[in-house]
C-alpha positions in Angstrom: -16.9 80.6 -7.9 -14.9 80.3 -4.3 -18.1 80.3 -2.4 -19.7 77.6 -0.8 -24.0 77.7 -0.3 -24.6 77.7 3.1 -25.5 73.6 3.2 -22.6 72.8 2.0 -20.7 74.5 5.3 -23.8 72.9 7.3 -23.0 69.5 6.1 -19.4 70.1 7.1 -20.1 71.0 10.6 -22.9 68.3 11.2 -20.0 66.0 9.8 -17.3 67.3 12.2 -19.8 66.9 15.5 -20.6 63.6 14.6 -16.9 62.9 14.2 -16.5 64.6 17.3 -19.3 62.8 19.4 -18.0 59.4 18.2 -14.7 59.8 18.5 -15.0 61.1 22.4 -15.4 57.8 24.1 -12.2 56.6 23.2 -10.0 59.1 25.4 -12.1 57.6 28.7 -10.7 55.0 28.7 -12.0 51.1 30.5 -13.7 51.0 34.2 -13.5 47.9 35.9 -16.7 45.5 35.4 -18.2 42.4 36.6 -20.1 40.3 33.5 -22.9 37.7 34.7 -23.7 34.9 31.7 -25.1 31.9 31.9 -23.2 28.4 32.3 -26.2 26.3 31.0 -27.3 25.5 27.9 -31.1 26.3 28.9 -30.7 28.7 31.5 -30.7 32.7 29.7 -29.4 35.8 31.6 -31.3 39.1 29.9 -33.5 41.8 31.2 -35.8 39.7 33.5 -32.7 38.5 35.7 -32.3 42.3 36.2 -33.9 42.4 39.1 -31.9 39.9 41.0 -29.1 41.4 39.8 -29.5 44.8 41.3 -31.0 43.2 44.8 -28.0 41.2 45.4 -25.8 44.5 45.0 -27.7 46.4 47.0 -27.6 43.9 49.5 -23.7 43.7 49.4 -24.0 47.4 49.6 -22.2 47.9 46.1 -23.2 51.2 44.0 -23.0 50.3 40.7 -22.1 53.3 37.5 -24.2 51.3 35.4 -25.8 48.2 34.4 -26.7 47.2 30.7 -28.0 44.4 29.5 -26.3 42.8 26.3 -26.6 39.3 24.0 -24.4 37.5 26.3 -25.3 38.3 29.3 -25.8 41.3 31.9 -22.5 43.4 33.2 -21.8 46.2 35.7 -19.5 48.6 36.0 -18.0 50.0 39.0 -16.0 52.9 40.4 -12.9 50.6 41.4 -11.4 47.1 41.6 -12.3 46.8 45.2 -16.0 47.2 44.4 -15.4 45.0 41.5 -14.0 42.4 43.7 -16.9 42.6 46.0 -19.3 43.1 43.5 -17.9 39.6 41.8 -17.6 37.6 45.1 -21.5 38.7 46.3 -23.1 37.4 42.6 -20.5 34.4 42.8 -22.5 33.3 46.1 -25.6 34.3 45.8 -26.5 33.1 42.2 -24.1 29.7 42.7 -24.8 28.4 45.7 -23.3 24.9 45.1 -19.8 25.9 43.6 -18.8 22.4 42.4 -22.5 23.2 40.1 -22.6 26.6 39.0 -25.4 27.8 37.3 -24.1 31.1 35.8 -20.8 32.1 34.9 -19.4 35.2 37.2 -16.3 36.7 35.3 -14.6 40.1 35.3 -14.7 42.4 32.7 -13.7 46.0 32.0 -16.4 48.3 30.4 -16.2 51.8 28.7 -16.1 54.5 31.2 -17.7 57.1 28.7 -20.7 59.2 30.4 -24.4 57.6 29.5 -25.3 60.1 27.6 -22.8 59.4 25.2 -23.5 55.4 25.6 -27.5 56.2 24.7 -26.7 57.5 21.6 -25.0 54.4 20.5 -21.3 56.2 20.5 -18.8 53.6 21.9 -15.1 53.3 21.9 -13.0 51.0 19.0 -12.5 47.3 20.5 -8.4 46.8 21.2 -7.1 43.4 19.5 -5.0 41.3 21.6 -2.0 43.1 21.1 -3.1 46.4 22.3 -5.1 44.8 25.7 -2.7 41.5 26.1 -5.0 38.0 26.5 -4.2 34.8 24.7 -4.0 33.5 21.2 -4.4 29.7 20.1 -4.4 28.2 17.0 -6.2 25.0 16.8 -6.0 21.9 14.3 -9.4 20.3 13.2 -8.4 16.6 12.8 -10.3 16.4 9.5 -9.5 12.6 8.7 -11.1 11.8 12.3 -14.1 13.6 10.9 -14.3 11.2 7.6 -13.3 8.4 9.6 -15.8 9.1 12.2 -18.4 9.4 9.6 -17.6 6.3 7.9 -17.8 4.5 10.8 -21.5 6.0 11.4 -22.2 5.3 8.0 -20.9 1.6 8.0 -23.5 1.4 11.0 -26.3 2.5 8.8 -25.1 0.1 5.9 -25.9 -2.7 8.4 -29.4 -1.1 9.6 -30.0 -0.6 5.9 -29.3 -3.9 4.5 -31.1 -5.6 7.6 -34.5 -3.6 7.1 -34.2 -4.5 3.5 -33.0 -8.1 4.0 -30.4 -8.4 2.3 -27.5 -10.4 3.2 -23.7 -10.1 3.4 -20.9 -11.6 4.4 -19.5 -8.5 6.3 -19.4 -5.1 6.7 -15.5 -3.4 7.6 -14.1 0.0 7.2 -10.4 0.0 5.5 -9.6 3.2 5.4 -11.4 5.8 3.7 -13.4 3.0 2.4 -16.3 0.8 3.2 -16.2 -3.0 2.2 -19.1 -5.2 1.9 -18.7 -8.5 0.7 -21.1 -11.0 -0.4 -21.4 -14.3 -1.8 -23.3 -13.9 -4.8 -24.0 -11.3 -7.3 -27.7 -11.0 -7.4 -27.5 -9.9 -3.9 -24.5 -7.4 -4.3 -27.1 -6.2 -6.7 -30.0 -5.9 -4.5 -27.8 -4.0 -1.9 -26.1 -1.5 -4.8 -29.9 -0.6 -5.6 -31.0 0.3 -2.1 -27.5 1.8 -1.0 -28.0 4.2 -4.2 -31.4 4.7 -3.2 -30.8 6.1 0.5 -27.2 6.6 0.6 -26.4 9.4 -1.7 -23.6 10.8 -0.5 -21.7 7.0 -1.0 -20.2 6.4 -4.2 -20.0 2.6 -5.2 -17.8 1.0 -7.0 -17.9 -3.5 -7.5 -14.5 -5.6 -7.2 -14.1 -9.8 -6.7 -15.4 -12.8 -8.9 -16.5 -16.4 -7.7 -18.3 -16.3 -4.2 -15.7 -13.0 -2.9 -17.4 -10.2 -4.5 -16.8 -6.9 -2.9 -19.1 -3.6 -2.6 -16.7 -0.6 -2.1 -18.4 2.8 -1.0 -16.6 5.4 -0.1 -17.9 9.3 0.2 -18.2 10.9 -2.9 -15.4 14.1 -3.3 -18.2 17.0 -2.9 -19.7 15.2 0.2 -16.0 14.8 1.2 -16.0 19.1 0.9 -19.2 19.7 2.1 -18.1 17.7 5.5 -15.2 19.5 5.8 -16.9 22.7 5.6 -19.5 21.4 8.0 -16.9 20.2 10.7 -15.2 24.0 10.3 -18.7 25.7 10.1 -19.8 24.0 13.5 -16.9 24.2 15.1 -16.4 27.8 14.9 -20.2 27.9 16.0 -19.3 26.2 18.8 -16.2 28.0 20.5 -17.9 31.0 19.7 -21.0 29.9 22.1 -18.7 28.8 24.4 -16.6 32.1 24.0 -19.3 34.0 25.8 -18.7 32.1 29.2 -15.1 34.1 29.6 -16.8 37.4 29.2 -14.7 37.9 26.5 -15.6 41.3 25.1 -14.5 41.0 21.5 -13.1 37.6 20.7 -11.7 37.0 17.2 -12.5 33.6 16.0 -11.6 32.8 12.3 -10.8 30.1 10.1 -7.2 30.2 8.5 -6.5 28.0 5.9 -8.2 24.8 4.9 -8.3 23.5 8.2 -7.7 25.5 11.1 -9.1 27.8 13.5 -7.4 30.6 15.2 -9.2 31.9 18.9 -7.9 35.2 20.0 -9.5 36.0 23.5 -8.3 39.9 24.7 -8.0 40.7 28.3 -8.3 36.9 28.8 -5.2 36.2 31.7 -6.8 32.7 32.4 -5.5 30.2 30.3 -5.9 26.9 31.9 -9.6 28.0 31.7 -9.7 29.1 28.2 -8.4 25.9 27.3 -11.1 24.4 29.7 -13.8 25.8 27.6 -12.7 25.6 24.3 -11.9 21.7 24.9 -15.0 20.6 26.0 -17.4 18.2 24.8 -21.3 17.9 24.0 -23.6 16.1 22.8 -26.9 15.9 22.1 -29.3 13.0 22.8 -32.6 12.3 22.1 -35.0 10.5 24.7 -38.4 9.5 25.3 -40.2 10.5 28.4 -41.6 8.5 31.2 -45.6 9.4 31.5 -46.2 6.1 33.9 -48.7 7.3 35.9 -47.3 7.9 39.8 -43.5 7.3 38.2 -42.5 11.2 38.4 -44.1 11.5 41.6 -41.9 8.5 43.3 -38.9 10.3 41.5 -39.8 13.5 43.3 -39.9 12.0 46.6 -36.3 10.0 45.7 -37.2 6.9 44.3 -36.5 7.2 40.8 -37.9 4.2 38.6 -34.6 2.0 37.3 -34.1 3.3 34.0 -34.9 6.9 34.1 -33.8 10.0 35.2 -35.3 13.3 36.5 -34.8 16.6 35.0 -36.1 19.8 34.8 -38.1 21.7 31.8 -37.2 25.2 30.3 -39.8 26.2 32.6 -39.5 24.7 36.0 -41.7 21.7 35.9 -39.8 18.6 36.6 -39.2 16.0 34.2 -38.8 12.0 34.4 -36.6 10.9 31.1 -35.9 7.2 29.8 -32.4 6.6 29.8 -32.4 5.0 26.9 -31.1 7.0 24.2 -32.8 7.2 20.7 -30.6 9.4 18.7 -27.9 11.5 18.9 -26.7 14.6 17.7 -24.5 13.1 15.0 -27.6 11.9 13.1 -28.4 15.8 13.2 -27.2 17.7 10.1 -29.0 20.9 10.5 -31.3 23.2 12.4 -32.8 26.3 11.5 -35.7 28.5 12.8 -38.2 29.1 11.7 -42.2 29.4 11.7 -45.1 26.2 11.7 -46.6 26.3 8.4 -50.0 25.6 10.0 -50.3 27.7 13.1 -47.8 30.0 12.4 -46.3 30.0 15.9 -42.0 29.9 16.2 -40.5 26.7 15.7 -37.5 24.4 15.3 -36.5 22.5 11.9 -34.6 19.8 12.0 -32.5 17.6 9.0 -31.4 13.8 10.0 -29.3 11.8 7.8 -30.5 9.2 5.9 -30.2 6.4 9.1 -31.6 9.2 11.8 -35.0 9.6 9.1 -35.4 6.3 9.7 -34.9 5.4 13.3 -37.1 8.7 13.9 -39.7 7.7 11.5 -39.8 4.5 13.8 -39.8 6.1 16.8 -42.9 8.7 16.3 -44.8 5.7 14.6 -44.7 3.8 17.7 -45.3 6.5 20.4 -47.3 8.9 19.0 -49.3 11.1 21.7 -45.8 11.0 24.1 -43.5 12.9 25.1 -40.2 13.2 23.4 -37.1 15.2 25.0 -33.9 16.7 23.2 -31.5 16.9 25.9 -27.6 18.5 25.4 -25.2 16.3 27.9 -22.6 18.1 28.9 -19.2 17.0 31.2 -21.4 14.2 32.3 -24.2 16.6 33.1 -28.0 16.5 31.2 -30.4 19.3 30.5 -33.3 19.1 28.6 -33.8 21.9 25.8 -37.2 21.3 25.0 -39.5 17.9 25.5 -42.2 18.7 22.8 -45.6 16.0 22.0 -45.2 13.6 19.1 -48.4 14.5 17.3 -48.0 11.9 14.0 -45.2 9.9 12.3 -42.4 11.9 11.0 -40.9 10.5 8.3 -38.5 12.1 5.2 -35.6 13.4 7.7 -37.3 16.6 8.6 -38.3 17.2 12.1 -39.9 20.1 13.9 -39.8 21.3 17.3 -42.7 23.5 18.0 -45.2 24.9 20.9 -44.7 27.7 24.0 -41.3 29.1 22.3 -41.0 32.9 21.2 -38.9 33.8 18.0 -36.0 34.2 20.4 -36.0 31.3 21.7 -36.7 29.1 18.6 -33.5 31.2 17.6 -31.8 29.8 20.7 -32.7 26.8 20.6 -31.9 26.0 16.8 -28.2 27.8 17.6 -28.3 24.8 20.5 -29.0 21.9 18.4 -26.8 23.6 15.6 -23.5 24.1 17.7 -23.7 22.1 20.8 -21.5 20.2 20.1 -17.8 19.7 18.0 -18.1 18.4 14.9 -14.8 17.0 14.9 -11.4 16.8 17.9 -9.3 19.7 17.5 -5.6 20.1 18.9 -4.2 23.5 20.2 -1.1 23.2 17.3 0.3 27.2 18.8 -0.5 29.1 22.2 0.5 32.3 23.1 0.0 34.9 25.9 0.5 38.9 26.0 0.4 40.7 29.5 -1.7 43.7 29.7 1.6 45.6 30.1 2.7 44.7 26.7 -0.5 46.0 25.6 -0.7 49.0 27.0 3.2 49.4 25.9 3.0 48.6 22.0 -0.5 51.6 22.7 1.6 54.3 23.7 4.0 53.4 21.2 1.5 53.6 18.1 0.0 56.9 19.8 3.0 58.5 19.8 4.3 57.4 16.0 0.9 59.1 14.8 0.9 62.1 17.5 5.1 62.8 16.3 3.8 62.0 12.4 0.9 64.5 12.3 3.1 66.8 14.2 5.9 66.6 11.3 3.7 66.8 8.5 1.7 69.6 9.9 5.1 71.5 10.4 6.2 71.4 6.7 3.1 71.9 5.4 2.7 74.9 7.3 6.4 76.4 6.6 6.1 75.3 2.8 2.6 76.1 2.0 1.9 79.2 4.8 -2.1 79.9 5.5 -2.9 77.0 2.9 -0.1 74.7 4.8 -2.2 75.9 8.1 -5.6 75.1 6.8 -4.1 71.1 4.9 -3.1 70.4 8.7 -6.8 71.1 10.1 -8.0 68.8 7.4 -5.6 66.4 8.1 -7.1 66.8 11.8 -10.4 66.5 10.3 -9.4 63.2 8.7 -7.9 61.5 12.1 -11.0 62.6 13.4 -13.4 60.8 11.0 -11.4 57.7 10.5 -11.6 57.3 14.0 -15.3 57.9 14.3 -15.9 56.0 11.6 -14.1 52.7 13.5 -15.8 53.1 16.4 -19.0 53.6 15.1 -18.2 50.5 13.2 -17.1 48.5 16.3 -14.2 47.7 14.7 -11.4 45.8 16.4 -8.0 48.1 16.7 -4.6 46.5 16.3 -1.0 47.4 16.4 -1.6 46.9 12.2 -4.2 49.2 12.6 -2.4 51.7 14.4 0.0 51.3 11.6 -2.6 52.5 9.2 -3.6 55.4 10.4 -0.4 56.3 10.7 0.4 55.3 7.1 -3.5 57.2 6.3 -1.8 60.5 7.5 1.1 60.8 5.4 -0.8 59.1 2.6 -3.9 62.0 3.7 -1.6 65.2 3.0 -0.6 63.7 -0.9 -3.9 65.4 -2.2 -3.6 69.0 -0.6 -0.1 69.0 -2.2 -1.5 68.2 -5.6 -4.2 70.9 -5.3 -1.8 73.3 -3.5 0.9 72.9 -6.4 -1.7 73.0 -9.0 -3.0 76.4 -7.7 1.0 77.7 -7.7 1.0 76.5 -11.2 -1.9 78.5 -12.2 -0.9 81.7 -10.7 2.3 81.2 -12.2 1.1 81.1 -15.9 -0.8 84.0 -15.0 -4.3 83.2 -13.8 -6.3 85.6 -11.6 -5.9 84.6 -7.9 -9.7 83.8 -7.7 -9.7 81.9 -11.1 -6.4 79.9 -9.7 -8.2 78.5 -6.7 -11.2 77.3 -8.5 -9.3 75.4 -10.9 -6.2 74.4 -8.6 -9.4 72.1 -6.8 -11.2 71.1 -9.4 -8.4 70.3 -11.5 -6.6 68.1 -9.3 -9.8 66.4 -8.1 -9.5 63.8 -11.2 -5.7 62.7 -10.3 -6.7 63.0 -6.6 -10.0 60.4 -7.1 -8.1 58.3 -9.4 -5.1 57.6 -7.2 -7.0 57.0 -4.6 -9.0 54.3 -6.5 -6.2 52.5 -7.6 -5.1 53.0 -3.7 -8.8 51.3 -2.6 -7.9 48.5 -4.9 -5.7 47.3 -3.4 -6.8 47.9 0.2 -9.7 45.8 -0.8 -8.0 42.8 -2.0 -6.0 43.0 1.4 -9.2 42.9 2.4 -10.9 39.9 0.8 -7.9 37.7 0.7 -5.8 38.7 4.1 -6.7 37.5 7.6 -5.6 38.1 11.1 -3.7 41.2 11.0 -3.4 41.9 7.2 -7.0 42.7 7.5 -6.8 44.7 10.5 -4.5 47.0 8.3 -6.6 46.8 5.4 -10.0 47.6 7.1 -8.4 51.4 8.6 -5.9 51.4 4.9 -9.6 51.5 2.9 -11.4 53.5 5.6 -8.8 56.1 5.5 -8.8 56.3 1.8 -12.3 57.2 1.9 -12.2 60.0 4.7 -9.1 61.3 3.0 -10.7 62.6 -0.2 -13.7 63.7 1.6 -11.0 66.1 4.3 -9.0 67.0 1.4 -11.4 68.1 -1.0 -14.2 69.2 0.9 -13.4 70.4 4.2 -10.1 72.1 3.1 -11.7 73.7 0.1 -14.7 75.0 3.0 -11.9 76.3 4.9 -9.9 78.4 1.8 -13.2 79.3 0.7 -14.0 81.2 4.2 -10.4 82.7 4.5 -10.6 83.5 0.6 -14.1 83.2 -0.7 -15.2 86.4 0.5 -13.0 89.0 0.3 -14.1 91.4 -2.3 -10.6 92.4 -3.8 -8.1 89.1 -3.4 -4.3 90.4 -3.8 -2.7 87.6 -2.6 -2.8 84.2 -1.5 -0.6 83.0 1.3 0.7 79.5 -0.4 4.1 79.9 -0.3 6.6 80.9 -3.5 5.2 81.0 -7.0 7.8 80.2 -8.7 7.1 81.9 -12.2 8.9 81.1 -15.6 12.1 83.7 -16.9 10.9 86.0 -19.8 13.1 85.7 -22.6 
């Protein structure tokens, strides 16, 4: 009845090593590191720039704990600063050689200092928010009537194109507002133009005003294209900064929307802020050119005389590339891209969706040079690369485009994330800014270690005069709980806040509420005269219904923290539901393993140590 099969105590153990394991990293704290990413949109830093990597520090003569290769880029770590210093300035001018052009990004980090051993087995520390490492906070503005208005104005452009390619004629074409006015002279031809507008326009809702010869076609965007483009310009914005993000060697940046229209950037152990602002302000765009396959042209570019109207790049893979300067489209005729596979030869590929004006000037485009060369190029601070310069094989027409041909699933995934969030979808201001100094960090740390260290310690210390042996054994369970909620974030890779810290404080005292009820329910049953053995079996599973039910009700509302918190609310309410969870398995299982060893196996069970039963007067 008080004995536990032996895989029940093996699944307790197991569970208290892993706890164990994954919990460790976090008490070696952060070694100093040097990160390498790239600072082009087509240039990739992974395994094969390795290599280079290592040659360069052991030409600089720097000795390196480890190396590891992650998604944005390669880092190092070092014994010290001074070898991190050295380490930095070697990379910075070996793999930039022109500084007013760098290629790759040379930025210094701080990496886990825990043993590789532990690292191989995927156990890592818990991220620390920007509280609890210091870095800087900004809350940006999207300027969501620039994005209609800048929308209009592209679709007021396609009005003309439209209306001229079906001629049809009008007396003008103006934006007032949030509205587009066309007015014409007649009715049969506001007629005609309402039929094609409706045909290729969707998203444009129309609406007819004027008599006599000033008749009036108002469009203006219909209210679920008005949502859907405000969920676009947030979408691809926060697609954006988090591309960019990865420049600063930012090792867990929090970038969110909040509300209906901003975007709040959090960057830890980012000291920098002129060049955070520097990379989250900048610009992009992506163009689409034709290439120039005159015979002899590229080779008078290569030896520096570059035919008027061109200029020379460079391809993905080296070769060099002579591109028209004229532009054909740009990325705001580009509504989506996803990868994907080509229906026909199955290799990795690029899908693209143009709106209704960008179907048609591509459709043009590929009718009249197929066989050429086409390349998609992302300009950046006045700079060009070219992402890919694939062969128009037929006429495209119907909006949707693909980019196929010597590309890997990674980098059609790379590519579509290019062409998806290379540039903003709409201006955003920096409407709050804030920085916190390492020292703050490190400060409002200690403080949260202590207020759970000095809370366990009080808790443990009633329990323990109160309760005796079963107060002894609640207070290894509630060990057992800080261990597993702590495990279970870091395994997680979840991001730790002063909130956080807050919660597991809260977890603790919150923790100990179930051992009570089971402890006080035993009492009860030894005091109405239950056999000590019978007592303990139904003191735990007794109190196991009020324990799981409180604690449902208690998850409840963690999780709506949860779904409709941000920023710190859901720092607290990710540890608050975690803690819930690790609670009823320490307070049921692990303490019930423990009483059942102390308890469980004696053969004649006189007394339980659990403090005074207090038993009802005999009348």
């Amino acid at each position: 009845m008080n004995r536990y099969p032996l895989w029940k105590y093996i699944t307790v153990a197991v569970a208290l090593l892993i706890g164990f394991l994954y919990t460790l990293p976090n008490f070696f704290g952060e070694a100093p590191a040097v990160q390498v990413s790239s600072n082009r949109a087509t240039l990739k830093v992974d395994a094969a720039s390795l290599p280079r990597i290592e040659a360069i520090l052991a030409a600089a003569q720097v000795v390196p704990d480890g190396i590891f290769v992650e998604s944005n880029g390669i880092k190092v770590r070092l014994k010290d600063t001074d070898a991190q210093l050295k380490a930095k300035d070697a990379l910075e001018k070996a793999l930039n050689p022109d500084p007013a052009n760098p290629d790759y990004v040379v930025a210094l980090n701080l990496l886990t200092a825990s043993p590789k051993w532990l690292t191989d087995i995927g156990a890592l520390p818990m991220y620390l928010g920007l509280d609890l490492r210091g870095g800087v906070h900004f809350l940006l503005q999207v300027d969501m009537p620039g994005a209609v208005q800048k929308r209009l104005d592209a679709m007021a452009a396609d009005l003309r194109a439209l209306l001229r390619d079906k001629n049809v004629r009008h007396a003008g074409i103006n934006r007032d507002g949030e509205r587009i006015v066309i007015s014409f002279r007649d009715a049969e031809t506001r007629d005609k133009a309402r039929a094609a507008i409706a045909a290729e326009m969707s998203d444009l809702g129309l609406s007819e005003q004027g008599e006599a010869d000033q008749l009036r076609l108002v469009a203006s965007l219909k209210p679920e294209a008005l949502v859907k483009l405000r969920e676009y310009a947030i979408k691809q914005n926060i697609n954006t900064l988090l591309n960019r993000i990865n420049e600063l060697g930012v090792a867990e940046p929090v970038i969110a929307q909040q509300g209906a229209d901003r975007i709040v950037v959090q960057l830890p152990g980012v000291q920098d802020t002129a060049k955070a602002k520097d990379i989250l302000g900048r610009t992009a765009t992506l163009e689409i050119r034709m290439v120039d396959d005159t015979p002899g042209a590229l080779e008078a570019a290569l030896a520096g005389r570059v035919p008027f109207g061109t200029e020379l790049y460079t391809e993905r893979g080296g070769a060099p590339l002579l591109v028209k300067k004229q532009v054909v489209l740009t990325g705001e005729r580009l509504t989506d891209a996803q990868p994907g596979f080509d229906s026909q030869t199955h290799e990795p590929a690029v899908h693209l969706t143009l709106d209704s004006a960008g179907a048609r000037i591509f459709r043009d485009v590929t009718r009249e040079n197929v066989g050429k060369r086409m390349a998609i190029l992302l300009i950046e601070k006045g700079k060009g690369e070219v992402v890919t310069a694939p062969v128009i094989r037929t006429e495209i027409g119907g909006g949707r485009v693909q980019i196929s041909g010597r590309m890997t699933t990674s980098e059609a995934n790379d590519v579509a994330l290019l062409l998806r969030a290379g540039s903003l979808a709409a201006p955003m201001d920096i409407v709050e800014e804030r920085t916190i100094g390492p020292s703050l960090g490190a400060e409002n740390i200690q403080k949260g270690f202590n207020s759970t260290l000095w809370g366990f310690v009080a808790i443990a210390v009633f329990m323990i005069v109160y309760y005796q042996v079963f107060g002894l054994i609640s207070a290894v369970a509630l060990a057992a709980n800080l261990l597993f909620l702590v495990a279970l974030l870091s395994m997680l890779q979840a991001t730790l806040t002063l909130p956080g810290i807050a919660a597991i404080a809260l977890t603790l005292g919150m923790a100990i509420d179930a051992n009570v009820l089971i402890f006080e329910r035993i009492r009860e049953e030894l005091a109405a005269g239950k056999s000590m053995r019978g007592a303990l079996h139904a003191g735990y599973s007794k109190a196991f219904g009020t324990i799981f039910d409180t604690n449902i009700t208690t998850l409840i509302a963690g999780l709506a923290l949860l779904i409709f918190g941000s920023g710190p609310v859901r720092g607290f309410a990710v540890v608050h539901c975690l803690g819930i969870l690790t609670s009823i398995f320490s307070a049921v299982v692990v303490s019930r393993a423990m009483v059942n060893l102390v308890y469980g196996r004696q053969k004649k069970l006189t007394r339980l140590a659990i403090g005074q039963v207090w038993k009802p007067e005999s009348k």
